[in-house]
C-alpha positions as a printed NumPy array, in Angstrom:
array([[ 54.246,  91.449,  73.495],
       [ 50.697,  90.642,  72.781],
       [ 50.527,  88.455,  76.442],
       [ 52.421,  91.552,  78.617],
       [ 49.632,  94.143,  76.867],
       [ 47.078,  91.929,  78.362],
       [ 48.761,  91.757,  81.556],
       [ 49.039,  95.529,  81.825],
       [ 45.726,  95.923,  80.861],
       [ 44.523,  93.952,  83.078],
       [ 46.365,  95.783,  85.843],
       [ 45.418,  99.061,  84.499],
       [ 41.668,  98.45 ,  84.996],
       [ 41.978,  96.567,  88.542],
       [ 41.059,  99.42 ,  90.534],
       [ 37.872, 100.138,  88.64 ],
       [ 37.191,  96.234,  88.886],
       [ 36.746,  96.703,  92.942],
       [ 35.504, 100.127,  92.933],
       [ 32.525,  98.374,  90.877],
       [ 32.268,  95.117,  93.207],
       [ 32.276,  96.95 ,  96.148],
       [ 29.935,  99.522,  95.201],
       [ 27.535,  97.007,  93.789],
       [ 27.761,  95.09 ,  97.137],
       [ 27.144,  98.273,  98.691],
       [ 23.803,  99.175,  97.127],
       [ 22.685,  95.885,  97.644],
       [ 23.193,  95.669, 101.722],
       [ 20.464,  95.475, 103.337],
       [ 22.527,  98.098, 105.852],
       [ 22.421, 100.534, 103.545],
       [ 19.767, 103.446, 104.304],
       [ 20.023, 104.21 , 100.402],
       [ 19.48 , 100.965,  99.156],
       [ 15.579, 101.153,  98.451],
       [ 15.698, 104.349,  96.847],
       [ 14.347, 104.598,  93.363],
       [ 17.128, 103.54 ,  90.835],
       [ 19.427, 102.275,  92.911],
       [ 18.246,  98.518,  91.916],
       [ 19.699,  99.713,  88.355],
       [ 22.923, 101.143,  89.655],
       [ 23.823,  98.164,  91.491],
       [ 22.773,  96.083,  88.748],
       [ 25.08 ,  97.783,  86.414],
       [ 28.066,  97.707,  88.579],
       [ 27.941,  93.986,  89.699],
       [ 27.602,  93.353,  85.495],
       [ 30.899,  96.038,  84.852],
       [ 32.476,  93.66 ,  87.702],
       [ 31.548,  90.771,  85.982],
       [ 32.961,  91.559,  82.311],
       [ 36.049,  93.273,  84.145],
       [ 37.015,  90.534,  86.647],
       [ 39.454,  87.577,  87.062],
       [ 38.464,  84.192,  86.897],
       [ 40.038,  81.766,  88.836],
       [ 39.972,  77.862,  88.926],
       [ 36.598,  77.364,  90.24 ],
       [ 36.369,  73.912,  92.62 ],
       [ 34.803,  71.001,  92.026],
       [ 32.817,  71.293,  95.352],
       [ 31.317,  67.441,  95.046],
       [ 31.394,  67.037,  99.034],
       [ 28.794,  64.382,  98.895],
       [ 26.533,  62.34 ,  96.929],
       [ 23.963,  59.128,  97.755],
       [ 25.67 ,  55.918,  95.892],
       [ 23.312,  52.315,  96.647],
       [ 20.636,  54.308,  99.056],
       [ 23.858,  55.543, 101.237],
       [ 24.66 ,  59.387, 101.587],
       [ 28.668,  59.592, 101.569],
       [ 31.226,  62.432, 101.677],
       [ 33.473,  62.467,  99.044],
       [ 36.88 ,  63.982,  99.135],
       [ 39.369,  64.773,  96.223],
       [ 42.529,  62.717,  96.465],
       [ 45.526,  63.214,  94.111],
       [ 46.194,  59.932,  92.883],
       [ 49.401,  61.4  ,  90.399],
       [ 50.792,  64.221,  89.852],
       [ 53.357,  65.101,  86.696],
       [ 54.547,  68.778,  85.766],
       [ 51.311,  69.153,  83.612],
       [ 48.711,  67.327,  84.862],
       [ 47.407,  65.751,  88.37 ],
       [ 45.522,  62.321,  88.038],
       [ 42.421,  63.089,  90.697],
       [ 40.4  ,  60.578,  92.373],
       [ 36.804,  61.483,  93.855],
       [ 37.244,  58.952,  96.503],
       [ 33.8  ,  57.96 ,  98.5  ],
       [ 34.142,  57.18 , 102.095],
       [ 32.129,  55.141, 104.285],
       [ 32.809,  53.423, 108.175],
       [ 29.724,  51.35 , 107.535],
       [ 29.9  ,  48.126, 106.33 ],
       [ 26.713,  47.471, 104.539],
       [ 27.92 ,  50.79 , 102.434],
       [ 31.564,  49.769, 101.51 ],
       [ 30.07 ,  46.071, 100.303],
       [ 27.484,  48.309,  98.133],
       [ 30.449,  50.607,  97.155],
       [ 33.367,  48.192,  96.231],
       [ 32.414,  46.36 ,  93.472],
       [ 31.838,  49.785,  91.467],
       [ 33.572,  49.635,  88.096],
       [ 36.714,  52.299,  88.336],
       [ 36.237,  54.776,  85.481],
       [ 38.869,  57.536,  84.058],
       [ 37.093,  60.831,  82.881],
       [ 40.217,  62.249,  80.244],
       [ 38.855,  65.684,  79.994],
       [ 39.936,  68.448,  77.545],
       [ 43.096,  70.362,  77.357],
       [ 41.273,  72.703,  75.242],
       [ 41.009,  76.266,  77.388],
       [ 39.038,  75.271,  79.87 ],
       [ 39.695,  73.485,  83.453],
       [ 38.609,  70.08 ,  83.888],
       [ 35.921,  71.126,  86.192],
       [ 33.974,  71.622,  82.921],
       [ 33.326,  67.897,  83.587],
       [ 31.583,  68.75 ,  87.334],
       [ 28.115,  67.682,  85.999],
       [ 29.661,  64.292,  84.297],
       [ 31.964,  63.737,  87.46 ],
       [ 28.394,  64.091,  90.01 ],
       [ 26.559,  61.781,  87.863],
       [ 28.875,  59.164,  87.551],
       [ 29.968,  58.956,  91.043],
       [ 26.673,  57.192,  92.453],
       [ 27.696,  53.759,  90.821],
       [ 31.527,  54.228,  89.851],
       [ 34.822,  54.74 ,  91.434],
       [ 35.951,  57.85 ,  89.513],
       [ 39.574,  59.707,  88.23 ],
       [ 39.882,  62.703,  86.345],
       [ 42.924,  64.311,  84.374],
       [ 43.265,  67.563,  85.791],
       [ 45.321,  69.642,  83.189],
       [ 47.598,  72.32 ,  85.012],
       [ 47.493,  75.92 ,  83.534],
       [ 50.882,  75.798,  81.097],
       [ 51.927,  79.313,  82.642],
       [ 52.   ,  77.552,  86.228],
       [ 54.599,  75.155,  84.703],
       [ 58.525,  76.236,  85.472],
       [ 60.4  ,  76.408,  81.594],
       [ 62.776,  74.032,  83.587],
       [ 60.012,  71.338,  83.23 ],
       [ 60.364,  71.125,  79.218],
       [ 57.948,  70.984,  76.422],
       [ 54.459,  69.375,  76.284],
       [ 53.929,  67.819,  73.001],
       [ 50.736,  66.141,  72.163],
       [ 52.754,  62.258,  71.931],
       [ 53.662,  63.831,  75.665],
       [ 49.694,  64.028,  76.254],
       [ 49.659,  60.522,  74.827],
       [ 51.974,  59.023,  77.402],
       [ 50.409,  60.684,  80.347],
       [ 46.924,  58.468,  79.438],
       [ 48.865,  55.69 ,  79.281],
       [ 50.249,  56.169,  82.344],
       [ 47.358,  56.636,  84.227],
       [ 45.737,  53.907,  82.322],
       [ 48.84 ,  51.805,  84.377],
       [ 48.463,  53.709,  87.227],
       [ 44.607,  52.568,  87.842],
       [ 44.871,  49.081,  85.981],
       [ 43.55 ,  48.284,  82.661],
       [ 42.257,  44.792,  83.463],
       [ 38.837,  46.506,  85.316],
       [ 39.047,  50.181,  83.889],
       [ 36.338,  51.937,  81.736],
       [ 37.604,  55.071,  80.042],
       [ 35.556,  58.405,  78.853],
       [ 36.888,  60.761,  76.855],
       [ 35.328,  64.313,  76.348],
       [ 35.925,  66.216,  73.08 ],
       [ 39.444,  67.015,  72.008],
       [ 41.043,  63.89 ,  73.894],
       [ 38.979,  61.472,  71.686],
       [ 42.32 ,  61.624,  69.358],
       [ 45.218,  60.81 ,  72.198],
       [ 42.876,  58.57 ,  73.796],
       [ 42.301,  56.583,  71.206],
       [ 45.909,  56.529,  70.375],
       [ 47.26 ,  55.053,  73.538],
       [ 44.77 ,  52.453,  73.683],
       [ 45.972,  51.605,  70.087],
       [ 49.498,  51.93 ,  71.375],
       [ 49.033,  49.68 ,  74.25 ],
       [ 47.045,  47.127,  72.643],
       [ 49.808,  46.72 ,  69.86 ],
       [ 52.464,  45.695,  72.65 ],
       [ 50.009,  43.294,  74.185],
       [ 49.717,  44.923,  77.098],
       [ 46.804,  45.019,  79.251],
       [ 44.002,  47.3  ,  78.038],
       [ 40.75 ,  48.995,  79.188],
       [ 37.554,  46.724,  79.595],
       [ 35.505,  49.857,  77.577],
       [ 36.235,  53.04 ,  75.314],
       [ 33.805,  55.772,  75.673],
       [ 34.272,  58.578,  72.694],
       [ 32.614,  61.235,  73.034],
       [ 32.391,  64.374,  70.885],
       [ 35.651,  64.368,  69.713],
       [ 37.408,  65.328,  66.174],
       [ 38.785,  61.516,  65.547],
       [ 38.149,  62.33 ,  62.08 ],
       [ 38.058,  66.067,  61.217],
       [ 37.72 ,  65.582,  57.878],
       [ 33.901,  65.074,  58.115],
       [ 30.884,  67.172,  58.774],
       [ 33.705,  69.891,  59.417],
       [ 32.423,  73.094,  61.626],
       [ 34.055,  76.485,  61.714],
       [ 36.79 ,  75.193,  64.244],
       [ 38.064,  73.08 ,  61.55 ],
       [ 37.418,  75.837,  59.029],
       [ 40.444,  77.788,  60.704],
       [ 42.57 ,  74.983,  60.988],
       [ 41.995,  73.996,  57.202],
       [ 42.198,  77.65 ,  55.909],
       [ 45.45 ,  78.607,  57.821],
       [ 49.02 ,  77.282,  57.397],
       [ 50.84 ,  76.531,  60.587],
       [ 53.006,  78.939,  60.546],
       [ 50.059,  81.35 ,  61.034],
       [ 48.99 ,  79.628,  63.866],
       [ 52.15 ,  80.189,  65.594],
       [ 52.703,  83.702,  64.681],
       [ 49.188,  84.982,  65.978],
       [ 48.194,  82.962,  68.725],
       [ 51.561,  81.713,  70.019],
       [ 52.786,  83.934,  72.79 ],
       [ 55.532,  84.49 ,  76.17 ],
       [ 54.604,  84.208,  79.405],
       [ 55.147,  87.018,  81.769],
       [ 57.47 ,  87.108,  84.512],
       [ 54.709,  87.514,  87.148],
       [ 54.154,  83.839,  86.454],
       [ 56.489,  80.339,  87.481],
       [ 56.231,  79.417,  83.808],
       [ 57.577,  82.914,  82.674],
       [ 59.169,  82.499,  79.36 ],
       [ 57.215,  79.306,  78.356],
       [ 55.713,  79.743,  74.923],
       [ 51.91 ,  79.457,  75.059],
       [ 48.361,  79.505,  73.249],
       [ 47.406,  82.236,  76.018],
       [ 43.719,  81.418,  77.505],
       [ 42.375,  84.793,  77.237],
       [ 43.205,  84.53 ,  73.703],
       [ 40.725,  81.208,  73.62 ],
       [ 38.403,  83.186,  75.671],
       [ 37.986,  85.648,  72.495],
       [ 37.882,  82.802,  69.985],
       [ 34.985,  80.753,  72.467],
       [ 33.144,  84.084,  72.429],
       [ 33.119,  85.236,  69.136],
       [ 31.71 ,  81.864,  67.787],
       [ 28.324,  83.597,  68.776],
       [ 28.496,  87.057,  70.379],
       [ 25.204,  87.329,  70.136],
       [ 24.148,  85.131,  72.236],
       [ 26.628,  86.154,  75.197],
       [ 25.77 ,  89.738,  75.084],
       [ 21.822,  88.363,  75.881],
       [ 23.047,  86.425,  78.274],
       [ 24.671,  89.794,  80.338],
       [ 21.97 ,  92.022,  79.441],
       [ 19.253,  88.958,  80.607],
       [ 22.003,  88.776,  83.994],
       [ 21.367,  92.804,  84.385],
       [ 17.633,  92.243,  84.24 ],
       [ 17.334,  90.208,  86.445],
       [ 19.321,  91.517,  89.03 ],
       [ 16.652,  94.367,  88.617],
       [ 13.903,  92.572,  88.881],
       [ 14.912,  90.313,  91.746],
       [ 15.105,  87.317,  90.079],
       [ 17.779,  85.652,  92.214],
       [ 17.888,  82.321,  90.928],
       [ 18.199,  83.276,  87.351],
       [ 21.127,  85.561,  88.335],
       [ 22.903,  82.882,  90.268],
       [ 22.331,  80.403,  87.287],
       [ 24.332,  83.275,  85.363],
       [ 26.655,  83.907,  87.927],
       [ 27.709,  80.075,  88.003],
       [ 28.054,  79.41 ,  84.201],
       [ 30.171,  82.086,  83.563],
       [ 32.316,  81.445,  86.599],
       [ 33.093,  78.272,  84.532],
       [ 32.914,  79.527,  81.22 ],
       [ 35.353,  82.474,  82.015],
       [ 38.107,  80.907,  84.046],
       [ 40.317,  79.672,  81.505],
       [ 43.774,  78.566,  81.206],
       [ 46.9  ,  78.498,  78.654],
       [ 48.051,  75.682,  76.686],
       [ 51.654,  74.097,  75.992],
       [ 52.542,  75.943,  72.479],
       [ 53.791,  73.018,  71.12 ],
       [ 50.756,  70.22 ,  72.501],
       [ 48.765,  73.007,  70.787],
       [ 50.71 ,  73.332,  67.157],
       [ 50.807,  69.334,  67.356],
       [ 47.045,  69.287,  67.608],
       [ 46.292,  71.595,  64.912],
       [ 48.148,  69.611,  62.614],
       [ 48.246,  65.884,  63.376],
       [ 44.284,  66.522,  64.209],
       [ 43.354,  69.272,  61.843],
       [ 45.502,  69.803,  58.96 ],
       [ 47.101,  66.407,  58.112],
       [ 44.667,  63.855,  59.369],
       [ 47.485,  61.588,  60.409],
       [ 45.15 ,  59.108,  62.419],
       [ 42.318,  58.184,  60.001],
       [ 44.989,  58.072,  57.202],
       [ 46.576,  55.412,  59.277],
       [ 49.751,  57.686,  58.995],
       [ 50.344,  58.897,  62.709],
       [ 53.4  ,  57.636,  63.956],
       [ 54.463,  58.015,  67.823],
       [ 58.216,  57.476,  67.988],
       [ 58.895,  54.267,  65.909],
       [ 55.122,  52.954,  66.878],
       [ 52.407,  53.374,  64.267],
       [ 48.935,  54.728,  65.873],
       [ 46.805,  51.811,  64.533],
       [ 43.072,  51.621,  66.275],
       [ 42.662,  48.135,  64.576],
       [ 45.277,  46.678,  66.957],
       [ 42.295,  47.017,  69.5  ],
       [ 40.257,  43.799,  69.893],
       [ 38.677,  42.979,  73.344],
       [ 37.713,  46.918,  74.295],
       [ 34.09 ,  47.558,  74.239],
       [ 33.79 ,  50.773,  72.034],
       [ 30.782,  53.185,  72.497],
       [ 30.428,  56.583,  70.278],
       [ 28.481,  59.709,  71.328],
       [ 27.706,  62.646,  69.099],
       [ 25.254,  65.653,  69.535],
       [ 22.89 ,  66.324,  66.567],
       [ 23.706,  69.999,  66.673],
       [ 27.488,  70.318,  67.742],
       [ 29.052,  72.989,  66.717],
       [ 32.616,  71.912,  67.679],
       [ 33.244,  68.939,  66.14 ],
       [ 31.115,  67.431,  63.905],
       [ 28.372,  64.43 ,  63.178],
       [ 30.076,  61.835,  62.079],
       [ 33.436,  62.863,  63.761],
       [ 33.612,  60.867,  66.702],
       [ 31.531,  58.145,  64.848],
       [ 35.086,  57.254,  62.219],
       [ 35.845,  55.546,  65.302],
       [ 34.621,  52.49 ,  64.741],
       [ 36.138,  52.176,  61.227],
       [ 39.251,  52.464,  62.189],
       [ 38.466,  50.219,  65.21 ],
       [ 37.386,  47.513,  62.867],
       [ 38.379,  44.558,  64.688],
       [ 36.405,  45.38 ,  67.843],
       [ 33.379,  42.947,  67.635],
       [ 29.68 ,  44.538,  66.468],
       [ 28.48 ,  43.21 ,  69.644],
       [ 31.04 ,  45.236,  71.256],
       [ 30.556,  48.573,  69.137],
       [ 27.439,  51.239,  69.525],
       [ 27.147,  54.977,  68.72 ],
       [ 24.484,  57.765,  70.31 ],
       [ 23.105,  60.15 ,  68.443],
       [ 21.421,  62.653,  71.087],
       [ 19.045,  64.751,  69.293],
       [ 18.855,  68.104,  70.238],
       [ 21.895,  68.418,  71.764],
       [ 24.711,  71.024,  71.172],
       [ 28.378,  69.791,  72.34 ],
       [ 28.239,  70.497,  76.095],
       [ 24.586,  68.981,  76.139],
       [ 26.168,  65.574,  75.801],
       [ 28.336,  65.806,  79.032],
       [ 26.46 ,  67.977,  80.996],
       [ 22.59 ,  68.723,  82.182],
       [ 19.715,  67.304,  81.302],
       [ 20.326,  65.749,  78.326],
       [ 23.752,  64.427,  79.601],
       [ 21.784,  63.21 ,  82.758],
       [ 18.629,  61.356,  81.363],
       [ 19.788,  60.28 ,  77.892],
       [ 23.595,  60.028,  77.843],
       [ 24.5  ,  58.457,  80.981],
       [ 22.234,  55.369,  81.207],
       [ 23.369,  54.818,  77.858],
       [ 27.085,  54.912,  79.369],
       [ 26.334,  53.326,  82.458],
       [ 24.104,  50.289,  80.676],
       [ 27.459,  50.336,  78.063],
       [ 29.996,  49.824,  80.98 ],
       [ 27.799,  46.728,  82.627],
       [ 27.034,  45.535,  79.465],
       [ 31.153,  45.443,  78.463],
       [ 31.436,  44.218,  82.455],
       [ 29.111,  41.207,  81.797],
       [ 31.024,  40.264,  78.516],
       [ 34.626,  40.09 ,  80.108]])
């Protein structure tokens, strides 16, 4: 009932939503005789911000139209490589007629960016997408919104999440590929590059891990506090709700995003009720830029989506309770998860100093249980100063993380 409350909610307050957009955009035209009267900087102010908190968030875009790659300015263009029921396999493809630029362009290593089904879209990963693309041919998972999904489509389980990587690890071919993985996919990852390597089938040239809970038993932060302090069953009865009819996956049991919205938000309140009053004063003051900055990290921040109910039970427990993949005890069908299958993949860590989502140390078990991947092969980043999204996005992610990666991939290149 919990999800339908929202929904009417949300539909209840709709009107007021507008009234306050339009009225802010109102106050703020440069037609309007009123506008420069005294206090009307602070009215507007305050209804753009009520607009703000009250709003809809939808799927923002990637919007990566171009980028220079090799001294050569070329448009990029999204292509759909895959598509399954919950998840579309993307391809930022760069385009060139020029012949000097496709020699420059081809012999780019292909990379595949896994990012998080964790609440929020893959377009989280804009920033890591942009600065790859200069010197790789790039592919993103692009995790559909569970309520999107028809029930007719069946569940989602986290071995399901599992095969999809794999897939697309096919899909692209292994023999030249260089996988990332951002945050919660560190665990599936990881698993179906063990997977495949225990068949003998083809597998990446590199691993990239990157702030993910491979081992959640160490340097454990407050999301793995509430996985370790509640049973399972408490999981599903509080967070665990029914899709609306409104929706094509009406009926489809889900870990609703506006429900992950609250939990994202009250790890520090604080510091997002700063962030709206600091929006508010600047809209006052006329400080544009700082406005827009707020404007376009809450556009991402906000827009959220709903997980599979049963991907998202699996996770809490194989990942959070039980520990099934550093106790060697994760088993995928009648195949054993076992990262020490892996041999000729190039393995590279990456931790923040101060993430608060998962761990030090977390991402870092890696390379125990990857224990017959060569020394020479094996490295781990430490980036001080850096929260969790500071080591796949901005500045830090920009002049310290990537040429690490980048240097990694060539490096793991050079050694094939």
């Amino acid at each position: 009932m919990l999800y339908y409350a929202h929904e009417a909610l949300r539909t209840l307050i709709a009107p007021f939503v507008h009234y306050a957009e339009a009225n802010a955009r109102w106050l703020t035209s440069p037609r309007n005789p009123f506008a420069r009267w005294p206090g009307m900087e602070r009215l507007a102010a305050g209804f753009e911000l009520l607009h703000r908190i009250g709003k809809d968030y939808e799927k923002p875009e990637f919007g990566i139209r171009q980028i220079t790659a090799h001294g050569h300015t070329v448009p990029v263009v999204e292509c759909v490589v895959a598509e399954r029921p919950f998840c579309r396999l993307l391809r930022f493809k760069r385009f060139s007629d020029d012949p000097d630029t496709i020699k420059d362009l081809k012999d780019d290593p292909p990379v595949l960016l896994v990012a998080p089904l964790s609440g929020h879209h893959a377009t989280l990963l804009r920033d890591t997408v942009r600065t790859l693309l200069p010197e790789h041919k790039v592919y993103i998972t692009d995790w559909v919104d569970a309520r999107m999904v028809p029930l007719a489509e069946g569940p989602f389980h986290l071995h399901d999440y599992v095969r999809y990587v794999e897939a697309f690890i096919r899909l692209i071919g292994a023999e030249r590929l260089h996988v990332i993985s951002v945050c919660q996919p560190t665990v599936p990852v990881l698993a179906a590059v063990s997977l495949m390597a225990a068949r003998g089938e083809p597998i990446p040239r590199s691993l990239i891990l990157m702030g993910g809970p491979i081992d959640a038993r160490r340097s454990p932060t407050k999301v793995n506090d509430l996985a370790r302090t509640r049973p399972l069953a408490w999981f599903e009865a509080n967070l665990i709700h029914t899709v609306p009819e409104r929706y094509p996956g009406h009926g489809r049991k889900v870990y609703p995003g506006f429900l992950q919205h609250a939990g994202f938000v009250a790890m520090n309140p604080s510091r997002h009720f700063r962030s709206h009053w600091d929006f508010y004063e600047h809209l006052i003051r006329g400080d544009l830029e700082d406005a827009e900055a707020h404007r376009r990290f809450y556009d991402e921040y906000n827009a959220v989506l709903d997980l599979p109910a049963e991907y998202y039970l699996d996770t809490v427990r194989v990942v959070f309770q039980e520990y099934l993949l550093p106790r060697g005890e994760w088993w995928i069908g009648d195949e054993r998860v076992d990262p020490a299958a892996i041999r000729d993949t190039a393995l590279l860590t990456i931790e923040g100093q101060l993430d608060d989502i998962s761990g030090l140390g977390q991402s870092e078990a890696a390379h125990g249980l990857c224990r017959n991947v060569p020394k020479a092969r094996s490295a781990h980043l430490t980036v001080e100063g850096a929260g969790h999204y500071g080591i796949f996005s901005g500045r830090r992610w920009r002049e310290q993380v990537y040429p690490v990666v980048r240097d990694f991939i060539r490096q793991a290149i050079a050694r094939s």
